[in-house]
Every structure is written in C-alpha cells, then in structure tokens.
PDBQT receptor file of N, H, CA, C and O in Angstrom, charges set to zero:
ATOM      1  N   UNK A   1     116.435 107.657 140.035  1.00  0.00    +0.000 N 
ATOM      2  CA  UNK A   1     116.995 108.585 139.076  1.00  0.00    +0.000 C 
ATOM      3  C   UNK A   1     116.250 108.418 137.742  1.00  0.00    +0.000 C 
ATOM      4  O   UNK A   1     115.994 107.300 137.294  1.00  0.00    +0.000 OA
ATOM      5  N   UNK A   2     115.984 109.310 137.257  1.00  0.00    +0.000 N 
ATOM      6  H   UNK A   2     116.192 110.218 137.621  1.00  0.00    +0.000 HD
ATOM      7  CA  UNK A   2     115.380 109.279 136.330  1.00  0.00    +0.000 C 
ATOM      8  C   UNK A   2     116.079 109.380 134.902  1.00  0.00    +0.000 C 
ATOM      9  O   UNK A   2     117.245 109.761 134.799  1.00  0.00    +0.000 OA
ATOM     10  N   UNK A   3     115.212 108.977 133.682  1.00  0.00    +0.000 N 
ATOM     11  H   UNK A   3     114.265 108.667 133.766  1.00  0.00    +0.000 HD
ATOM     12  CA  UNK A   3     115.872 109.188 132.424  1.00  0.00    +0.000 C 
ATOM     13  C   UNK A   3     115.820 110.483 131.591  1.00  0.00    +0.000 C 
ATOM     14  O   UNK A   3     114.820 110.727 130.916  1.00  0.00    +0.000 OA
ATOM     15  N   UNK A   4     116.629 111.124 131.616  1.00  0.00    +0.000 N 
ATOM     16  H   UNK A   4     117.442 110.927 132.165  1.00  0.00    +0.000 HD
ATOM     17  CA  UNK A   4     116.509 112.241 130.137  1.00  0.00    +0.000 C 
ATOM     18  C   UNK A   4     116.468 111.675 128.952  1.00  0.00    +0.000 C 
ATOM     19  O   UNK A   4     117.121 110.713 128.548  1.00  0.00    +0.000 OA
ATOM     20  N   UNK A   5     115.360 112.560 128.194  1.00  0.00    +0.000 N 
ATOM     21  H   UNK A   5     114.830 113.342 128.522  1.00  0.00    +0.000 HD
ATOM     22  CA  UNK A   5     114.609 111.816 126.753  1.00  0.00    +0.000 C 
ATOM     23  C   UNK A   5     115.273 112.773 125.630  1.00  0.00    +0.000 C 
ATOM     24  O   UNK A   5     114.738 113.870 125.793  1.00  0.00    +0.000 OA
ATOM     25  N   UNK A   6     116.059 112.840 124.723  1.00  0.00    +0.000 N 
ATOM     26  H   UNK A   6     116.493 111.949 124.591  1.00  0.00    +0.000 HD
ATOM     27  CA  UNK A   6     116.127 113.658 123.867  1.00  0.00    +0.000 C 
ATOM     28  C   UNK A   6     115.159 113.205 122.721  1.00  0.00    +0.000 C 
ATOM     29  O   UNK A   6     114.743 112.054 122.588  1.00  0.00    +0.000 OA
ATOM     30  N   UNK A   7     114.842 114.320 121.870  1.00  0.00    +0.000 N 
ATOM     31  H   UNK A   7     115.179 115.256 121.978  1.00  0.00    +0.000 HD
ATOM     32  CA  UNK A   7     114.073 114.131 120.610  1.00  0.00    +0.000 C 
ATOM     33  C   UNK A   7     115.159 112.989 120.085  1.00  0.00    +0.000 C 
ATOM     34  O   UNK A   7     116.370 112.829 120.237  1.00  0.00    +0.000 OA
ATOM     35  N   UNK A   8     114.134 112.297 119.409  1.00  0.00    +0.000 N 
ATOM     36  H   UNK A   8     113.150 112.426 119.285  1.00  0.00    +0.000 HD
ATOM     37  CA  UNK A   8     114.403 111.220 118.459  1.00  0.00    +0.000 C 
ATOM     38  C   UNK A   8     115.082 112.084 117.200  1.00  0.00    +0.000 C 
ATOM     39  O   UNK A   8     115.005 113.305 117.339  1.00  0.00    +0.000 OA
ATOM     40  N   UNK A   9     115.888 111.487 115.710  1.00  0.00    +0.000 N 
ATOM     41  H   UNK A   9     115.951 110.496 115.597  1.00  0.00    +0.000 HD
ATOM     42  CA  UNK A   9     116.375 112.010 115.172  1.00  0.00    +0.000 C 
ATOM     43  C   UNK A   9     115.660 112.077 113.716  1.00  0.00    +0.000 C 
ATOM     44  O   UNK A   9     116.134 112.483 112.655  1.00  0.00    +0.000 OA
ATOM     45  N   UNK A  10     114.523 111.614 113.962  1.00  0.00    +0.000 N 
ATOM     46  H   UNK A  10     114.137 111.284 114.824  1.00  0.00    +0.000 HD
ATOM     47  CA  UNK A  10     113.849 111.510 112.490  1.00  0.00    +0.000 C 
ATOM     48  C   UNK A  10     112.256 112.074 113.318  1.00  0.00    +0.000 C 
ATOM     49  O   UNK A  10     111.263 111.346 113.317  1.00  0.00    +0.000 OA
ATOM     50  N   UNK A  11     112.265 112.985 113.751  1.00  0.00    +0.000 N 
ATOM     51  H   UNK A  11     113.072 113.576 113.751  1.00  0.00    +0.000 HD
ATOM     52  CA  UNK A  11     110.702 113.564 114.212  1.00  0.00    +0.000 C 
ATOM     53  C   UNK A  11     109.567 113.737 113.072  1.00  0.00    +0.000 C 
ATOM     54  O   UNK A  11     109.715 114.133 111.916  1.00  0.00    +0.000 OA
ATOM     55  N   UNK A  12     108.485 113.356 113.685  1.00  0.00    +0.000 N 
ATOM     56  H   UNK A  12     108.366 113.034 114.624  1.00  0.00    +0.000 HD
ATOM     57  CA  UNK A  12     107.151 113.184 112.784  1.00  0.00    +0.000 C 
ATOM     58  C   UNK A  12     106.965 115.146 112.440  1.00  0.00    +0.000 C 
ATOM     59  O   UNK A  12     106.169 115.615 111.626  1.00  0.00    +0.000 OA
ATOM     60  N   UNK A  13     107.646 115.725 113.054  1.00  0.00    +0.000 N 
ATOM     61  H   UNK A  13     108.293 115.345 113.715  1.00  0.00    +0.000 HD
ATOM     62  CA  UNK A  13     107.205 116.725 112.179  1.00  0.00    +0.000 C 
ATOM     63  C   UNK A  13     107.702 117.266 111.084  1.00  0.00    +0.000 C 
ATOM     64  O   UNK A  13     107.105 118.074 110.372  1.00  0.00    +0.000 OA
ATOM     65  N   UNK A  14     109.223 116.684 110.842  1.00  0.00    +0.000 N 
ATOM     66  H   UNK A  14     109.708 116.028 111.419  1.00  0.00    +0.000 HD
ATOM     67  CA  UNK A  14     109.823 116.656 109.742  1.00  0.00    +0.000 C 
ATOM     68  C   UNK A  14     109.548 115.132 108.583  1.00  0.00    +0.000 C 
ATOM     69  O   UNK A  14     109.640 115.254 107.361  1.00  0.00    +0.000 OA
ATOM     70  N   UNK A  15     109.336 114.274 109.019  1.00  0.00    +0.000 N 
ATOM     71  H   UNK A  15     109.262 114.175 110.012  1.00  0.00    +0.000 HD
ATOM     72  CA  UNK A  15     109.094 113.306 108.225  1.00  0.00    +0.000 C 
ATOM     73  C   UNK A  15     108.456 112.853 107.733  1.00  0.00    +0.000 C 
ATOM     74  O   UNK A  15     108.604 112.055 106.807  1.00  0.00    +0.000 OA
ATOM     75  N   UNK A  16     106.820 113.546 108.609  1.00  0.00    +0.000 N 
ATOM     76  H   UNK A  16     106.700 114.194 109.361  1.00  0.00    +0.000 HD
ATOM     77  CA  UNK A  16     105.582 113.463 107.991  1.00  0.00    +0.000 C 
ATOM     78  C   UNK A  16     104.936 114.396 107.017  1.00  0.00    +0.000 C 
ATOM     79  O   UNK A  16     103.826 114.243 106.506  1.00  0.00    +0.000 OA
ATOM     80  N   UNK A  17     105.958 115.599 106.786  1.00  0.00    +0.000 N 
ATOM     81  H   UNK A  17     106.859 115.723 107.202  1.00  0.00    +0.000 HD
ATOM     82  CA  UNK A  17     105.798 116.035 105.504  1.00  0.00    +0.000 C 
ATOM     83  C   UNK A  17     106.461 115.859 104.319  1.00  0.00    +0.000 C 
ATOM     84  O   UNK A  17     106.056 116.011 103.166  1.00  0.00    +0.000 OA
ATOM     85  N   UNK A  18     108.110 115.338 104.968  1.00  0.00    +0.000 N 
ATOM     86  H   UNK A  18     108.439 115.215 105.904  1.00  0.00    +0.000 HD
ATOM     87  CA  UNK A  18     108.439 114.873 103.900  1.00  0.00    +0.000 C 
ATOM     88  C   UNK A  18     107.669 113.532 103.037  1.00  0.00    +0.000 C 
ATOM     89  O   UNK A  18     107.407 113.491 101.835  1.00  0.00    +0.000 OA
ATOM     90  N   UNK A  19     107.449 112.621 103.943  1.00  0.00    +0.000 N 
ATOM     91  H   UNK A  19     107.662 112.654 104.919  1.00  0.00    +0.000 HD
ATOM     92  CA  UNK A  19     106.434 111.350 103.545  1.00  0.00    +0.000 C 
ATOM     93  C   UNK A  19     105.610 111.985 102.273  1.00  0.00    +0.000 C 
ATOM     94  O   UNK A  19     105.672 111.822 101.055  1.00  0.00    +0.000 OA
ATOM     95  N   UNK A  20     104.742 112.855 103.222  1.00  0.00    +0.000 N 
ATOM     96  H   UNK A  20     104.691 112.988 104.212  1.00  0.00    +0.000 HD
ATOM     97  CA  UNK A  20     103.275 113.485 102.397  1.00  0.00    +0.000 C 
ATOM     98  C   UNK A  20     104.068 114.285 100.680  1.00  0.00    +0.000 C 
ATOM     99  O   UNK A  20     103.551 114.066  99.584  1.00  0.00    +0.000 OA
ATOM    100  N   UNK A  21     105.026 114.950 100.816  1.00  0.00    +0.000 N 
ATOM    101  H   UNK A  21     105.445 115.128 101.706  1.00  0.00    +0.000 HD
ATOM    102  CA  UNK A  21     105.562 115.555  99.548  1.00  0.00    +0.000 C 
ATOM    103  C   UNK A  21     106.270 114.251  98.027  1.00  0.00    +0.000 C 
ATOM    104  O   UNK A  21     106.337 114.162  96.801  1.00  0.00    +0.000 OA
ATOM    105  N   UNK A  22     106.619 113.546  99.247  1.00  0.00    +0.000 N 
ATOM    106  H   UNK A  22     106.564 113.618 100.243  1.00  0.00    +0.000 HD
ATOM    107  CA  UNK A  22     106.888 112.077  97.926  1.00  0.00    +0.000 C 
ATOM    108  C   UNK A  22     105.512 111.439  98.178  1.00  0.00    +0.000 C 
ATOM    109  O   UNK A  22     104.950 111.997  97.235  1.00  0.00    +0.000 OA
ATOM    110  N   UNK A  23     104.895 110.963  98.532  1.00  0.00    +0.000 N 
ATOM    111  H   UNK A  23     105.351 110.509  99.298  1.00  0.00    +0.000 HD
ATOM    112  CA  UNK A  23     103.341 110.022  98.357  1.00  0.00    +0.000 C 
ATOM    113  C   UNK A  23     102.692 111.602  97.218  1.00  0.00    +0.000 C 
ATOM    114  O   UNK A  23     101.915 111.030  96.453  1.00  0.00    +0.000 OA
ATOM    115  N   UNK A  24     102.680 112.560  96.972  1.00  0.00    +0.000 N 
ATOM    116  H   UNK A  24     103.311 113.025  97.593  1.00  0.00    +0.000 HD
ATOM    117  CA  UNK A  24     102.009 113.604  96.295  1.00  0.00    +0.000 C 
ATOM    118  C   UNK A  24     102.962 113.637  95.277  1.00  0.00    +0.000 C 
ATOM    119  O   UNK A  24     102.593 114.491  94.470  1.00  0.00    +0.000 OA
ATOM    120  N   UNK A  25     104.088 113.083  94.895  1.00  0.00    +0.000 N 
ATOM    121  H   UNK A  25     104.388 112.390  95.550  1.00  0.00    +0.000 HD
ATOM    122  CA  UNK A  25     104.804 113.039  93.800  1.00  0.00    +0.000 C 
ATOM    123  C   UNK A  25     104.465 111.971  92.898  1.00  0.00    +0.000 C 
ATOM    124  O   UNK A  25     104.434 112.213  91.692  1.00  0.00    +0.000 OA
ATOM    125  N   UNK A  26     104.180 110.703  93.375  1.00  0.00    +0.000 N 
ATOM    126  H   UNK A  26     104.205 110.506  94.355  1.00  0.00    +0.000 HD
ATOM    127  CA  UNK A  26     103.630 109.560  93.061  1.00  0.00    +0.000 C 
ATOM    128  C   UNK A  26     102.477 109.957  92.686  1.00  0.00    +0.000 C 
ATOM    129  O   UNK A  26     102.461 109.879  91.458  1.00  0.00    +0.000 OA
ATOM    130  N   UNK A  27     101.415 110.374  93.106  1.00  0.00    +0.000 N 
ATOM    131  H   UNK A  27     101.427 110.437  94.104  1.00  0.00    +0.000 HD
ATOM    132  CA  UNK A  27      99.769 110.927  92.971  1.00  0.00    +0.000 C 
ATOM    133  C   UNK A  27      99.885 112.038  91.361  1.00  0.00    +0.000 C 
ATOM    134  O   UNK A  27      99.425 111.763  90.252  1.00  0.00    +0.000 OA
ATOM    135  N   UNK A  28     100.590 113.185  91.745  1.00  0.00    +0.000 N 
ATOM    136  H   UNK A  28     100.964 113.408  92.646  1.00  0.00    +0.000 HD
ATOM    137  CA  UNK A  28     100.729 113.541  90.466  1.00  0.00    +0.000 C 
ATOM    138  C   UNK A  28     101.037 112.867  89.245  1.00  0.00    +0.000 C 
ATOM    139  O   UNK A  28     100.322 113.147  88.283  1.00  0.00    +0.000 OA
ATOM    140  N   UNK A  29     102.498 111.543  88.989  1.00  0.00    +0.000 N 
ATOM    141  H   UNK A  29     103.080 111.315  89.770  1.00  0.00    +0.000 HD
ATOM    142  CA  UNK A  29     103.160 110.733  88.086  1.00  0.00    +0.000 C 
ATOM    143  C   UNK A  29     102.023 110.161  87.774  1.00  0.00    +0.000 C 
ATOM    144  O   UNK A  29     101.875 110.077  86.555  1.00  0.00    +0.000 OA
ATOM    145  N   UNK A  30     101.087 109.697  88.451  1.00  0.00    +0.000 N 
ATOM    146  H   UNK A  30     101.208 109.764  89.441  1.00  0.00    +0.000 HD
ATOM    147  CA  UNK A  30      99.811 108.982  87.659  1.00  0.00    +0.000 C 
ATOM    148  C   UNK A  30      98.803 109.762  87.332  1.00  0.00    +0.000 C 
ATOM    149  O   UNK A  30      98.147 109.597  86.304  1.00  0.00    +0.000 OA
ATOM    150  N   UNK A  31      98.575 110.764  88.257  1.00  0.00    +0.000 N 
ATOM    151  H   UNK A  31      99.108 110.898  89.092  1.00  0.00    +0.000 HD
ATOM    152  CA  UNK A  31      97.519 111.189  87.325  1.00  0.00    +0.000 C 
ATOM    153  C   UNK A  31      98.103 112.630  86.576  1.00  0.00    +0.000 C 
ATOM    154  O   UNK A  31      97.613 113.757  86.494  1.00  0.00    +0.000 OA
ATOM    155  N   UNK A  32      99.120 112.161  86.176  1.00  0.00    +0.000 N 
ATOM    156  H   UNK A  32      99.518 111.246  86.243  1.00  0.00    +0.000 HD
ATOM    157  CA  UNK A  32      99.601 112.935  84.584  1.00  0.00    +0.000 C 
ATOM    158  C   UNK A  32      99.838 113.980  84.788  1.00  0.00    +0.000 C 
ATOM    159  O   UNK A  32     100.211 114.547  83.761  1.00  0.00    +0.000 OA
ATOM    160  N   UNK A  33      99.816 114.808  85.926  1.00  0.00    +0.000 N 
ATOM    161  H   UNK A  33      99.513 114.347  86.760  1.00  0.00    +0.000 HD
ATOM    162  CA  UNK A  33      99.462 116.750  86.283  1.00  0.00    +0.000 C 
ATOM    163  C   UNK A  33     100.350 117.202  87.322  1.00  0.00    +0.000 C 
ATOM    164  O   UNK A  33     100.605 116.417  88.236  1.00  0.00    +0.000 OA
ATOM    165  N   UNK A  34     100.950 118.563  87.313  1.00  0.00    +0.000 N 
ATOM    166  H   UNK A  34     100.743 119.200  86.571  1.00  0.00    +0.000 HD
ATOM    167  CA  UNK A  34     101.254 119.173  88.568  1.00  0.00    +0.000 C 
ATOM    168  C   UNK A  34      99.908 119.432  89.072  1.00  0.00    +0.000 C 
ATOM    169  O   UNK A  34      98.942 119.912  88.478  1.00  0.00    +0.000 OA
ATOM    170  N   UNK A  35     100.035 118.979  90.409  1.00  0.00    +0.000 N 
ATOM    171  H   UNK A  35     100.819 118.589  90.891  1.00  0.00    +0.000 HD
ATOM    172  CA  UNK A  35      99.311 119.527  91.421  1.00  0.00    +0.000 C 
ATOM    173  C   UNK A  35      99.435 120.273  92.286  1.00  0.00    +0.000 C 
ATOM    174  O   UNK A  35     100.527 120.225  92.852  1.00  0.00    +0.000 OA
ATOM    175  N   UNK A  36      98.581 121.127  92.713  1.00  0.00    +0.000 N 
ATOM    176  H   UNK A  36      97.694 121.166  92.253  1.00  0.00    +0.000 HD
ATOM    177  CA  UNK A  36      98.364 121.967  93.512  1.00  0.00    +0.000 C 
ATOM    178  C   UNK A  36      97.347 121.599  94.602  1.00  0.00    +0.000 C 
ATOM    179  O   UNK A  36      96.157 121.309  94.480  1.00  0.00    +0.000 OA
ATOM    180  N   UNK A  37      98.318 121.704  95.991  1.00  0.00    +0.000 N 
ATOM    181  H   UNK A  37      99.285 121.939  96.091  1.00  0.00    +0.000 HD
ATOM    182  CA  UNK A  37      98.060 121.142  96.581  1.00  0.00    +0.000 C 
ATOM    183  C   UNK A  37      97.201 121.624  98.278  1.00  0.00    +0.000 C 
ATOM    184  O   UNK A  37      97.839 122.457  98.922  1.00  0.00    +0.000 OA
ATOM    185  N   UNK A  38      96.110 121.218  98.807  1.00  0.00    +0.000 N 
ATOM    186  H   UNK A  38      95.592 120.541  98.284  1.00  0.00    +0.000 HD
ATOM    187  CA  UNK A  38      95.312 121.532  99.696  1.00  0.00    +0.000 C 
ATOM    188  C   UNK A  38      95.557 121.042 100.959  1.00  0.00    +0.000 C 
ATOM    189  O   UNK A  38      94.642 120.371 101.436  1.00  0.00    +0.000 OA
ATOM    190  N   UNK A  39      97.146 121.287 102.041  1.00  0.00    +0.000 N 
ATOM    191  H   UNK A  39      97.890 121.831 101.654  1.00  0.00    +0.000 HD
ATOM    192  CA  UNK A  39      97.170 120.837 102.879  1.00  0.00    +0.000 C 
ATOM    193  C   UNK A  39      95.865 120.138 103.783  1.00  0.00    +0.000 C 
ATOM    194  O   UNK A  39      95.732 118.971 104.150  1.00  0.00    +0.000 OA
ATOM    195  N   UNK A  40      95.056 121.206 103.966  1.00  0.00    +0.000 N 
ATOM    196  H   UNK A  40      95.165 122.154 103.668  1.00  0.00    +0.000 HD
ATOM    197  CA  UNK A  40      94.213 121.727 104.745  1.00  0.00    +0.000 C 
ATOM    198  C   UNK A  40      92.991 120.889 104.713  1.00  0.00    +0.000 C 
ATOM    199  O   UNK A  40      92.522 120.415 105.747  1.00  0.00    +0.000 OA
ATOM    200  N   UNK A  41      92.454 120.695 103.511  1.00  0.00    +0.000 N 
ATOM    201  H   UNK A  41      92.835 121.081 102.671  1.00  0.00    +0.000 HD
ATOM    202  CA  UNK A  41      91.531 119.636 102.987  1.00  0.00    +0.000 C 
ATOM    203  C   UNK A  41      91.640 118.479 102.151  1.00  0.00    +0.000 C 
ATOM    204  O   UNK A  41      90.766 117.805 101.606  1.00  0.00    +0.000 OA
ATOM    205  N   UNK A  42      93.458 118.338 102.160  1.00  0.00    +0.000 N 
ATOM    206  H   UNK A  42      94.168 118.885 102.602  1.00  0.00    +0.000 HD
ATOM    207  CA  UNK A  42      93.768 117.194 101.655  1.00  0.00    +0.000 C 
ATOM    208  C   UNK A  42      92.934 116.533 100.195  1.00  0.00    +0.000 C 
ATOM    209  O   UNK A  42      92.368 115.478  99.909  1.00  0.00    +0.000 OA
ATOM    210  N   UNK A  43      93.339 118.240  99.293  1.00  0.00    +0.000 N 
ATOM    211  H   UNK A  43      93.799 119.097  99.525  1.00  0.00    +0.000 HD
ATOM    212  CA  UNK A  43      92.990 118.033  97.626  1.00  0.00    +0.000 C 
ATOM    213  C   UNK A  43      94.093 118.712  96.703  1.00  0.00    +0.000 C 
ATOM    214  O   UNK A  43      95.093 119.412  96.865  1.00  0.00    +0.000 OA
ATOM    215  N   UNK A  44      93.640 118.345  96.026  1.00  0.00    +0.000 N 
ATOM    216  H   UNK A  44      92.828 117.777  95.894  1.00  0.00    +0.000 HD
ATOM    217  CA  UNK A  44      94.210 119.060  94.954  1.00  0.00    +0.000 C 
ATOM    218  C   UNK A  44      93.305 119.403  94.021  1.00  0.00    +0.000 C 
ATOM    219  O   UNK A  44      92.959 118.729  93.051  1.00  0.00    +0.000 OA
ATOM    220  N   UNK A  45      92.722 121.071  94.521  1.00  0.00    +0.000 N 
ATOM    221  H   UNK A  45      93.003 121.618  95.309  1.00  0.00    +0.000 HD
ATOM    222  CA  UNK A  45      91.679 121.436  93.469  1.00  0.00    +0.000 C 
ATOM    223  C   UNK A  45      91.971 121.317  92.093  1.00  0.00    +0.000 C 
ATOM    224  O   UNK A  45      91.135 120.887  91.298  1.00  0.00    +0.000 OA
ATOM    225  N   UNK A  46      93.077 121.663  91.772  1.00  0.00    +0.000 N 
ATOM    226  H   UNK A  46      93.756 122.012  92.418  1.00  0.00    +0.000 HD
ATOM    227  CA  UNK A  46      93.313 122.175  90.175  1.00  0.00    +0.000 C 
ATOM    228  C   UNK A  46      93.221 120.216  89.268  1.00  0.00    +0.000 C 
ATOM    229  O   UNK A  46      93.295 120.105  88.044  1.00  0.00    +0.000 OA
ATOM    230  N   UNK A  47      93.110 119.363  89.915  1.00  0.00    +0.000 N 
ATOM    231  H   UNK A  47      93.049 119.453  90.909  1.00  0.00    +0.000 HD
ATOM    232  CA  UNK A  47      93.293 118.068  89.137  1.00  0.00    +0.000 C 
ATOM    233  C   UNK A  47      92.757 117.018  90.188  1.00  0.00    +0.000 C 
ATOM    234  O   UNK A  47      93.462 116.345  90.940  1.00  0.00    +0.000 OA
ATOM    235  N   UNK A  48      91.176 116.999  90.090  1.00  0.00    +0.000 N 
ATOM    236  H   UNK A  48      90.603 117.546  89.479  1.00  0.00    +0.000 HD
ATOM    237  CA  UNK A  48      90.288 115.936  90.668  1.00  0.00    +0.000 C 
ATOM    238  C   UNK A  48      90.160 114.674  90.591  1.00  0.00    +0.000 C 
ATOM    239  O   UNK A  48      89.680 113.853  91.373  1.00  0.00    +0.000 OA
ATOM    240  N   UNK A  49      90.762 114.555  89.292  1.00  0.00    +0.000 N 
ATOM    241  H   UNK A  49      91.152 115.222  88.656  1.00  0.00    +0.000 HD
ATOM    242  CA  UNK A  49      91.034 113.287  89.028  1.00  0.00    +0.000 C 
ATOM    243  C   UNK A  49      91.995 112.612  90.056  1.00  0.00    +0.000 C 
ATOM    244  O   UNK A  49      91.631 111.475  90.356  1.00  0.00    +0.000 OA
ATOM    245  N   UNK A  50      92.937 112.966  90.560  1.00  0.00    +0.000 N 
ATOM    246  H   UNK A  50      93.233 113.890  90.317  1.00  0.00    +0.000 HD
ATOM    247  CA  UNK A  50      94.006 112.510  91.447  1.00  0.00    +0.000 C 
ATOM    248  C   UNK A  50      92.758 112.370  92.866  1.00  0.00    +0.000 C 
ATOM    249  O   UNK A  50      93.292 111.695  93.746  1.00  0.00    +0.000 OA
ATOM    250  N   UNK A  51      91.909 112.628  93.115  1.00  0.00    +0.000 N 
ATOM    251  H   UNK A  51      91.475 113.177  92.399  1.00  0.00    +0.000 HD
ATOM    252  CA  UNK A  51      91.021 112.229  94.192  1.00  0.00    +0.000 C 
ATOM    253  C   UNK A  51      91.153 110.633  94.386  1.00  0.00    +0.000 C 
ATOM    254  O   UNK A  51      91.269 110.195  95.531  1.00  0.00    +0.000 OA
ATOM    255  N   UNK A  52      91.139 109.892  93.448  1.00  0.00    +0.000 N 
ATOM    256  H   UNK A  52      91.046 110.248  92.518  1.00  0.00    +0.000 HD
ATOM    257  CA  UNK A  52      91.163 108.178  93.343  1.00  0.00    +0.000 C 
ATOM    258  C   UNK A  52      92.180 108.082  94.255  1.00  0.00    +0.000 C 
ATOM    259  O   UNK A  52      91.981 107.565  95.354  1.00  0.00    +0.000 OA
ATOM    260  N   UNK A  53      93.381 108.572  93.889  1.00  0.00    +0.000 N 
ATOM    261  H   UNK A  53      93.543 108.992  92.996  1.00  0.00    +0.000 HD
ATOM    262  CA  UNK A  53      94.761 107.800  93.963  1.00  0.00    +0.000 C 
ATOM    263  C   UNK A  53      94.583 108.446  96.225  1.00  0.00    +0.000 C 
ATOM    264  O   UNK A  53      94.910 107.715  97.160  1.00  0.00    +0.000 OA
ATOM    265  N   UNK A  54      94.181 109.458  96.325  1.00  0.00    +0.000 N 
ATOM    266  H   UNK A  54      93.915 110.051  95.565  1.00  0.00    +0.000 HD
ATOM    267  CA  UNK A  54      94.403 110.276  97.621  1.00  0.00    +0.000 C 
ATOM    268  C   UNK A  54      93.190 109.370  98.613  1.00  0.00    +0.000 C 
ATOM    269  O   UNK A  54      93.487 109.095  99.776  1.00  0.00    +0.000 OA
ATOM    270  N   UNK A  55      92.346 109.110  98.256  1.00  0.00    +0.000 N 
ATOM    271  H   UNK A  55      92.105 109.333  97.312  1.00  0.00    +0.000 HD
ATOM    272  CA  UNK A  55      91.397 108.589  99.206  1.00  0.00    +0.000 C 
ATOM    273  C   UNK A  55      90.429 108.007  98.438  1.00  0.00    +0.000 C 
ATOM    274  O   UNK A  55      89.721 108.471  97.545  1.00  0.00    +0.000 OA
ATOM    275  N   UNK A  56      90.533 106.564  99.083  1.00  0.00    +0.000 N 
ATOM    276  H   UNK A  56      91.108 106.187  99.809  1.00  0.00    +0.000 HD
ATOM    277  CA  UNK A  56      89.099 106.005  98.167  1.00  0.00    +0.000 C 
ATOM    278  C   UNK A  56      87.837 105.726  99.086  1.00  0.00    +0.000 C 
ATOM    279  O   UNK A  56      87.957 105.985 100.284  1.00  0.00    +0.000 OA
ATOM    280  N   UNK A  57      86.657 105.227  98.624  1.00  0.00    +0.000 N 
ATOM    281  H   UNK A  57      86.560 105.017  97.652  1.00  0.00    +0.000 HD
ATOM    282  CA  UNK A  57      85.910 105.182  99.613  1.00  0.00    +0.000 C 
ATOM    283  C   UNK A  57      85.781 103.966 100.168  1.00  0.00    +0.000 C 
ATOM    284  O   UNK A  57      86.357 103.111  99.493  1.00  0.00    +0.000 OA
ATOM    285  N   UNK A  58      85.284 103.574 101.074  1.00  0.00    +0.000 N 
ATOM    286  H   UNK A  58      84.816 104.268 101.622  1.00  0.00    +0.000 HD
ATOM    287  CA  UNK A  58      85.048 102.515 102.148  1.00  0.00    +0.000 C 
ATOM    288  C   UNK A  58      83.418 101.654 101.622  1.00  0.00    +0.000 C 
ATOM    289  O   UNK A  58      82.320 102.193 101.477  1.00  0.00    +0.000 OA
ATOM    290  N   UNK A  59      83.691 100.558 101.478  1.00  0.00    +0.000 N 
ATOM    291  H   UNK A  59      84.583 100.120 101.596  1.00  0.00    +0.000 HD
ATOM    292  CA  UNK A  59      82.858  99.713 101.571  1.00  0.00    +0.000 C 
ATOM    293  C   UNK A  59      81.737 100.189 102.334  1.00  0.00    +0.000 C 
ATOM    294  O   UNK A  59      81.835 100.791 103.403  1.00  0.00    +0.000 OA
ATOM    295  N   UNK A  60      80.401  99.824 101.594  1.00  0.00    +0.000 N 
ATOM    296  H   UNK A  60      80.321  99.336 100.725  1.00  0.00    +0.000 HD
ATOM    297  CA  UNK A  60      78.935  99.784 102.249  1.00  0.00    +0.000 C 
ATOM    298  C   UNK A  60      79.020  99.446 104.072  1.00  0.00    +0.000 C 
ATOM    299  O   UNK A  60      79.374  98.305 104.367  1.00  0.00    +0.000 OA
ATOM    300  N   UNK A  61      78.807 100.097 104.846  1.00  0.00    +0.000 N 
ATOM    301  H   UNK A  61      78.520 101.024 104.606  1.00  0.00    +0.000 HD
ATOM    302  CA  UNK A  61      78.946  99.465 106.282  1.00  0.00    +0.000 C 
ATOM    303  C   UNK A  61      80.386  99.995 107.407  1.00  0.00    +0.000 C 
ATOM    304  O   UNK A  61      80.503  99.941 108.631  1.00  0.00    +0.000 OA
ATOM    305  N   UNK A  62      81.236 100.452 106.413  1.00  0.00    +0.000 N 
ATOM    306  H   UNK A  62      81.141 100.496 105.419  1.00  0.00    +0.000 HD
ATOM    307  CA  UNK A  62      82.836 100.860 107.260  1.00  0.00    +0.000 C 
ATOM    308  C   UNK A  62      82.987 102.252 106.516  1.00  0.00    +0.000 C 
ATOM    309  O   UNK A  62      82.948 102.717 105.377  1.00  0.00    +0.000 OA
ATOM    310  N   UNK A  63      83.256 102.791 108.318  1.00  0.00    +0.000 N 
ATOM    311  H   UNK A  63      83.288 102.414 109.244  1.00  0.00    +0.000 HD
ATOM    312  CA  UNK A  63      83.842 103.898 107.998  1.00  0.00    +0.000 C 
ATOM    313  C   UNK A  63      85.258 104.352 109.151  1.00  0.00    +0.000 C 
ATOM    314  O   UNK A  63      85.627 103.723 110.143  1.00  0.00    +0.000 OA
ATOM    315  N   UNK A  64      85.615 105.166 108.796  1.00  0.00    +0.000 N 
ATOM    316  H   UNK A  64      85.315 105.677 107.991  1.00  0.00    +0.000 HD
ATOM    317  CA  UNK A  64      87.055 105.421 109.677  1.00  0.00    +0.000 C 
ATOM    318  C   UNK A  64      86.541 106.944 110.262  1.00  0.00    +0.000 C 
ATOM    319  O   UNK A  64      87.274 107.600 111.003  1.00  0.00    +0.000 OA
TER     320      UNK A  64
C-alpha cells in the first residue's frame, strides 16, 4: 500500500518569493534607495550600487 503525499504547507513557490521580497528589503535599507527590481536578471537597474550587497564575485579560480 502505498503513501499519499500532500503538498507540504510552506511550498518553495510561495516562500521563495517571499524570502527574495525581505532579502530585497534589507538590500534596499543599505543601499539607501527604493529599488526596482529585475526578477529576471536579478538587478536592480535603477540603483547599481545595491549590485555589492546582491552578488559578489568569486575569488581568482572559483566559480559556481
């Protein structure tokens, strides 16, 4: 007999945007600006400066 699986109650497709909308609340508080935000390419054209806080780069030799 087998098991029936229901969805879990905190699904990654609700939580991984909520995640992403507070981690982009934090990103804005430092770098001083509403942002506007680039699901898609994961920027925020209007305030480049916030690039630091979103992705930094990898050491000479490592990459992901």
């Amino acid at each position: 007999m087998g098991t029936r699986w229901s969805p879990t109650l905190c699904n990654f497709e609700y939580s991984g945007t909520l995640v992403e909308q507070n981690l982009l609340g934090t990103v804005a508080f430092r770098a001083g600006k509403k942002l506007q935000w680039d699901a898609e390419n994961l920027k925020a054209p209007n305030c480049p400066e916030a690039d630091r806080f979103i992705r930094r780069p990898y050491r000479e030799g490592w990459t992901l």
